[in-house]
N, C-alpha and C positions, 0 to 999 in steps of 0.2 A: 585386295588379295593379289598377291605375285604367282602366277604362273606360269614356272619357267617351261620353256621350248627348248631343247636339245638341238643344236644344231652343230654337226659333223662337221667340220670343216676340209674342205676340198682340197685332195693332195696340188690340184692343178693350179690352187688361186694362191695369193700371197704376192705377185710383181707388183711394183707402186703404183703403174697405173690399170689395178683391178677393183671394182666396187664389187663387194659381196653384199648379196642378198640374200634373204628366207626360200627363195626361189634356187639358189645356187645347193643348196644344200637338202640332207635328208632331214627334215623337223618331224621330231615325235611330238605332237600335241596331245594335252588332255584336253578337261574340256575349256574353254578359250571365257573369259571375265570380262565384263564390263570396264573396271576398274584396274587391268592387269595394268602395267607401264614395259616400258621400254628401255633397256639396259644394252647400251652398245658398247660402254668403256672396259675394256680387260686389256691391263698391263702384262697378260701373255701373249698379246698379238703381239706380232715386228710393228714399229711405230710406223713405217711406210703404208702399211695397210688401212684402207680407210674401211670402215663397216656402217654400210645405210640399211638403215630398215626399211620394210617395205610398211609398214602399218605403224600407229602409234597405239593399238587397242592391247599389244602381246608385248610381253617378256623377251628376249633373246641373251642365251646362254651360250657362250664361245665356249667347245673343249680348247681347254687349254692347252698349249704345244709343252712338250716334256721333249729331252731327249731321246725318248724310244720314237719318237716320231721326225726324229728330225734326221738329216742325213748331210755329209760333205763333199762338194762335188770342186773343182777344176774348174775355172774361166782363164786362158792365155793371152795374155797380152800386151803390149812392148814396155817399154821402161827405158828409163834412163839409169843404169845402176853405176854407183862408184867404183871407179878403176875398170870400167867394162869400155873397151876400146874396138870392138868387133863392130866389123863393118858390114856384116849380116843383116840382112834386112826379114830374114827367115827367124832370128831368135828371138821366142817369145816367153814369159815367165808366168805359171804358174799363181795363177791368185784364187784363196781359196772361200768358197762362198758357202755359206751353211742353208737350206732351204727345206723346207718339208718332204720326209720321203717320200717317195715316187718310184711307180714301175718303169719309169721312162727315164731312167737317170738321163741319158742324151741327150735326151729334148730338153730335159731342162738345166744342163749343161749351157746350150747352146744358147736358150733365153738367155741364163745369168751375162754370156758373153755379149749379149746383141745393147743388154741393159747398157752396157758401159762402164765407164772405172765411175769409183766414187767420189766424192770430196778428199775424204782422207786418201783413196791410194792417189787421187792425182798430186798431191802433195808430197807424197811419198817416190814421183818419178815413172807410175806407170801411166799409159798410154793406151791409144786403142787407134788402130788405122782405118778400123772399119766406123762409115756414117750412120748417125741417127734413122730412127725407122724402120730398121729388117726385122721380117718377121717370116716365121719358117713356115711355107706352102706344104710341104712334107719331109719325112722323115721315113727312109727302112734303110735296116740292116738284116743283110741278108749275103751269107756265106763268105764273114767278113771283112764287104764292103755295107758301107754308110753311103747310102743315095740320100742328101739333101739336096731340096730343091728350095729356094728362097725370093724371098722378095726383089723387085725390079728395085729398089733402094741401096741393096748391097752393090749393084752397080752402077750407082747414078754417079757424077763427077769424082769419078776415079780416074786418077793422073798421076803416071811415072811409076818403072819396074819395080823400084823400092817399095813404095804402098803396097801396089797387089803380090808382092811377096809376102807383105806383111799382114793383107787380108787370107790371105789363101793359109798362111800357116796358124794363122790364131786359129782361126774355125778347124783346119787338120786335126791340131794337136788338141784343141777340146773335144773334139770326138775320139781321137785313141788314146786318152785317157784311158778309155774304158776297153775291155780283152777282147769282148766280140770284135773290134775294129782296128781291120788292118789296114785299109786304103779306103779314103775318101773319093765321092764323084761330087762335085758342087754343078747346079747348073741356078739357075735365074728363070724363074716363070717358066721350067721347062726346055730351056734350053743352055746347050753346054758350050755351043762353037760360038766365039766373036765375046766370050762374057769377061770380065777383069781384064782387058789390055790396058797396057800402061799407055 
C-alpha cells in the first residue's frame, strides 16, 4: 500500500547546492505502512535540485511547481556584448532567473547572483567579477536603503578598481531592481571601512 506524505515545498530551497528533506518541510501524514515505499523522482522539480529522504518506510509526494508559484527576478552581471565598446567597469546586464516565489524577492535576488553565471550564459559572453562562496550574513531594507551585510569571501583576493567596480555595481543594481531600494550600504562581516579596495 502507497501512502502518500504531502510535502509543501519551501519557498527558501531549490539552490543546487540544497538537499531537501521530510524534516524541511510541512508533512501531512496518515497513518504510516509497513510496506509504504519511497518516491523521490518528479520531473517538476528544477533538475539541479537533489531530493533525499529521510526514511525508506514512507511515500514522498513533491507539490508540483506550476507557474502561480514561480516568480522572475534580476541577477547583474558583466558580459562581453557585440559592438559594446565601453570602458565602464560599472556596466552590468540584466540576466534573468525564474525561481519559486518568495517574500523576500532580494534575498533571493542576491543568492541567484552569488550562484554565478551558467554554462550557457558563460557561452553566451556573461560574466561575473564577484568570487565563489558569498553568502549573505544579512539583509534589511529600511526607508529605502538595503543594509547588506555579506560574507568575508566577497572580499577575499580582490584586485584592481575595475573589479571592485564591478563588484559593487552587480550586487547595487540587483538590489534596485526592486522600488523599495534606493541606495545600497554593503559592508563584509560587519564592517564597511577598508572593504573592496582595489
Amino acid at each position: 500500500i502507497n501512502l502518500p506524505i504531502l510535502l509543501n515545498w519551501p519557498a527558501n530551497k531549490g539552490t543546487s547546492d540544497e538537499v531537501v528533506t521530510e524534516d524541511d518541510a510541512t508533512i501531512e501524514d496518515d497513518t504510516p505502512s509497513d510496506d509504504a515505499i519511497v518516491e523521490v523522482k518528479d520531473t517538476s522539480v528544477p533538475s539541479d535540485v537533489m531530493v533525499k529522504p529521510v526514511s525508506t518506510d514512507t511515500m514522498v509526494k513533491l507539490t508540483p511547481i506550476t507557474p502561480s508559484n514561480l516568480m522572475t527576478v534580476n541577477a547583474y552581471f558583466t558580459a562581453t556584448v557585440a559592438g559594446n565598446t565601453s570602458t565602464d567597469c560599472s556596466v552590468v546586464y540584466a540576466t534573468p532567473r525564474t525561481i519559486l516565489r518568495t517574500q523576500a524577492p532580494a534575498r533571493a535576488a542576491l543568492m541567484e547572483l552569488f550562484k554565478g553565471v551558467t554554462t550557457i550564459e558563460a557561452s553566451q559572453g556573461v560574466s561575473t567579477a564577484i568570487g565563489s562562496g558569498v553568502t549573505i550574513n544579512t539583509l534589511v531594507i529600511e526607508n529605502g536603503i538595503a543594509k547588506v551585510d555579506l560574507s568575508k569571501e566577497l572580499d577575499t583576493n580582490v584586485a584592481g578598481s575595475c573589479r571592485v567596480a564591478a563588484i559593487r555595481a552587480q550586487i547595487e543594481r540587483t538590489l534596485k531592481q526592486f522600488p523599495t531600494v534606493k541606495a545600497v550600504l554593503i559592508s563584509v562581516d560587519g564592517k564597511t571601512a577598508g572593504i573592496l579596495q582595489p
